[in-house]
C-alpha positions as CSV (number, residue, x, y, z in Angstrom):
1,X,111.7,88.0,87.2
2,X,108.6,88.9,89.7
3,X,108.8,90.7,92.4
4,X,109.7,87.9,95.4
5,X,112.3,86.5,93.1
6,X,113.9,89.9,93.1
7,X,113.5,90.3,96.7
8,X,114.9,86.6,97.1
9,X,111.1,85.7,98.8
10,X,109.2,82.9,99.1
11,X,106.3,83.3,96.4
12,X,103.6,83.7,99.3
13,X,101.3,85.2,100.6
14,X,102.4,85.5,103.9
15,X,105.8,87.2,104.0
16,X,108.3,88.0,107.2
17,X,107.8,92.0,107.2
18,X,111.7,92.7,108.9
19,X,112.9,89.7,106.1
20,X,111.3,91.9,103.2
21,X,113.0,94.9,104.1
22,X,116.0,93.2,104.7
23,X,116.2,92.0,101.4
24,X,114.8,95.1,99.8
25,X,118.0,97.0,101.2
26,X,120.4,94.3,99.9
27,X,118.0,94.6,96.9
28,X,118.8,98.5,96.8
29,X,121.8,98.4,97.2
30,X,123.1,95.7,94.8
31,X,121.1,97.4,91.7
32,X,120.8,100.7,92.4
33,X,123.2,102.7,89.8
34,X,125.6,104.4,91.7
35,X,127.0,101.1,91.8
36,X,127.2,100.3,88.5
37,X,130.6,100.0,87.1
38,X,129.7,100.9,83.4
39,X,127.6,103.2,81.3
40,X,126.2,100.4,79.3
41,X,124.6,99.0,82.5
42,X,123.5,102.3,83.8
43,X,120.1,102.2,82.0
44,X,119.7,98.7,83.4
45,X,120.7,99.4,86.5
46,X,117.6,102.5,86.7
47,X,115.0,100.0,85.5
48,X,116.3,97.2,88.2
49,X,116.0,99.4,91.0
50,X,112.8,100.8,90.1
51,X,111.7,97.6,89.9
52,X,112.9,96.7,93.4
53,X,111.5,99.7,94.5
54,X,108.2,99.2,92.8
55,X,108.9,95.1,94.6
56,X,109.0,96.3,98.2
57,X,106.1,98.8,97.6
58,X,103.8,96.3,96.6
59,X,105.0,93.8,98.8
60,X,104.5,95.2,102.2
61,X,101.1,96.2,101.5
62,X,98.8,93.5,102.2
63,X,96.2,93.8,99.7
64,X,98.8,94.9,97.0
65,X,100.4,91.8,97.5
66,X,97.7,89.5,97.1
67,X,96.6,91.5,94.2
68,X,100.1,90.9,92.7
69,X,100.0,87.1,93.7
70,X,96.2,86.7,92.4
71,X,97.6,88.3,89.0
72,X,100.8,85.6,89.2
73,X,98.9,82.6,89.9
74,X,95.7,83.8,87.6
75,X,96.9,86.3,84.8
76,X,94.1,88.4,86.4
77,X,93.6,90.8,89.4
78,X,90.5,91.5,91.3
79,X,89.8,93.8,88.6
80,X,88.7,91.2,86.1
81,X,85.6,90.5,88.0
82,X,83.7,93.4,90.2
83,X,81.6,91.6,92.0
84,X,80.8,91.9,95.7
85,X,79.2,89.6,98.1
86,X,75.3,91.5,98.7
87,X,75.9,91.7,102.1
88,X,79.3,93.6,102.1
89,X,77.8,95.8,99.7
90,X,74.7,96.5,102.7
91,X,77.3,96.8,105.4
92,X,79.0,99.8,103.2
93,X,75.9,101.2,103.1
94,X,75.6,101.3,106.4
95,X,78.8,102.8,107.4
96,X,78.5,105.4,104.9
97,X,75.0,106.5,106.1
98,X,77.0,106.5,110.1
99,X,79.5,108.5,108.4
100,X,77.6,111.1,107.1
101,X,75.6,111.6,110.3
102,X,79.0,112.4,111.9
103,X,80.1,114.4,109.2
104,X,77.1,116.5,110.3
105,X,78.9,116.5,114.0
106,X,81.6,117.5,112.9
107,X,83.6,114.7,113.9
108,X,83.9,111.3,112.8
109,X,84.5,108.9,115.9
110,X,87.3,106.7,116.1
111,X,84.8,103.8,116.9
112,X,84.1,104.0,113.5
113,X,87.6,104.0,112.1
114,X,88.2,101.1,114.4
115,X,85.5,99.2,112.8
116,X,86.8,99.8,109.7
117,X,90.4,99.0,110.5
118,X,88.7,95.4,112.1
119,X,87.3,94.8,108.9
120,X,90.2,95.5,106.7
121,X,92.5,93.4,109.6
122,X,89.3,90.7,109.6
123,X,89.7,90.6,104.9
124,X,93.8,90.2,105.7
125,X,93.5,86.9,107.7
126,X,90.5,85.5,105.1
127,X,93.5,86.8,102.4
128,X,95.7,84.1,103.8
129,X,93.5,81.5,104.5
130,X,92.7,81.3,101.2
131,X,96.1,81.8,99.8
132,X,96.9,78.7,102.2
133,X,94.0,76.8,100.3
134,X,95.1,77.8,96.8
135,X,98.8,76.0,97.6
136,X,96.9,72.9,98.5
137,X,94.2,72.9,96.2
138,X,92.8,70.6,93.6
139,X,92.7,71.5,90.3
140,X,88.7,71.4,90.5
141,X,88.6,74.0,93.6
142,X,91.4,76.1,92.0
143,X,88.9,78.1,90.2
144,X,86.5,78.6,93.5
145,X,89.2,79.9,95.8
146,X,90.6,82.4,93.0
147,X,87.0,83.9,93.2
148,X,87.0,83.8,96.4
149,X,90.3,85.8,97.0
150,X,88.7,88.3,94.4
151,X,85.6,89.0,96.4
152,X,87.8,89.2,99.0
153,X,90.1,91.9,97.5
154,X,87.1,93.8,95.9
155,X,84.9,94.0,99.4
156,X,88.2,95.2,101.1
157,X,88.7,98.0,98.4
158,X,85.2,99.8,100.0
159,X,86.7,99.5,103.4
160,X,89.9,100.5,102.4
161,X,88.3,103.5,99.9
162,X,86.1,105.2,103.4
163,X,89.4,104.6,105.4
164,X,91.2,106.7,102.8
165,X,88.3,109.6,102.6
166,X,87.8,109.6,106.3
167,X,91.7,109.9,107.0
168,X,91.8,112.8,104.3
């Protein structure tokens, strides 16, 4: 069982936020062991609601879920190939060399964390485009559009990865 079927989802990438928590606490509630009537089930009943836990976690995050539907659709996550468009890789570097001249400051503006929260916002919508593509692809673009969502998912991971260290 995946994690939409679990969370009685649509296996998409675009999900109704207030409907996955919904079902996550109808999910919660219906495995969680406290309501189990039996010892025997107990054990079960632990792994099942980790699981939903585990379901609504990586659900709700946008980049977690794509990672999770890449690894559904593909066997593979972003992880199986690292690379990154050359111009992503430039605009990192540039944003890195901003931030350390306002680390010098002091104080790193939120002009900058805006940009980078743009960026992440601007990889989200390419996210679902693509995941629209993949339902109506052709067998012979198949293979293109899973790269694509994995260059994707990799370039976001730097935006997401200075997001992290600036908010920390």
């Amino acid at each position: 069982m995946n994690y939409f079927e679990l969370l009685s989802l649509a296996r998409e990438y675009k999900i109704d936020l207030i409907n996955l928590e919904a079902n996550y606490l109808a999910a919660s509630k219906k495995h969680h062991p406290d309501f189990s009537n039996s010892a025997i089930f107990d054990t079960e009943a632990l792994k099942l609601s980790a699981m939903v836990n585990q379901a609504y976690s990586t659900l709700k995050d946008p980049f977690q879920r794509a990672e999770y539907l890449l690894k559904l659709e593909d066997g593979k996550n972003s992880e199986e190939i690292r690379t990154v468009p050359p111009d992503i890789l430039e605009e990192v570097m540039d944003i890195r060399f901003e931030l350390e001249s306002q680390a010098k400051s002091s104080e790193i503006s939120d002009e900058l964390k805006k940009k980078l929260t743009s960026r992440l916002n601007n990889f989200e919508v390419r996210l679902l485009i693509l995941f629209e593509q993949l339902k109506c692809s052709l067998h012979e673009d198949r293979e293109r559009i899973l790269l694509d969502i994995r260059l994707c998912l990799n370039s976001s991971k730097y935006f997401q990865n200075i997001l992290s260290e600036i908010d920390n």
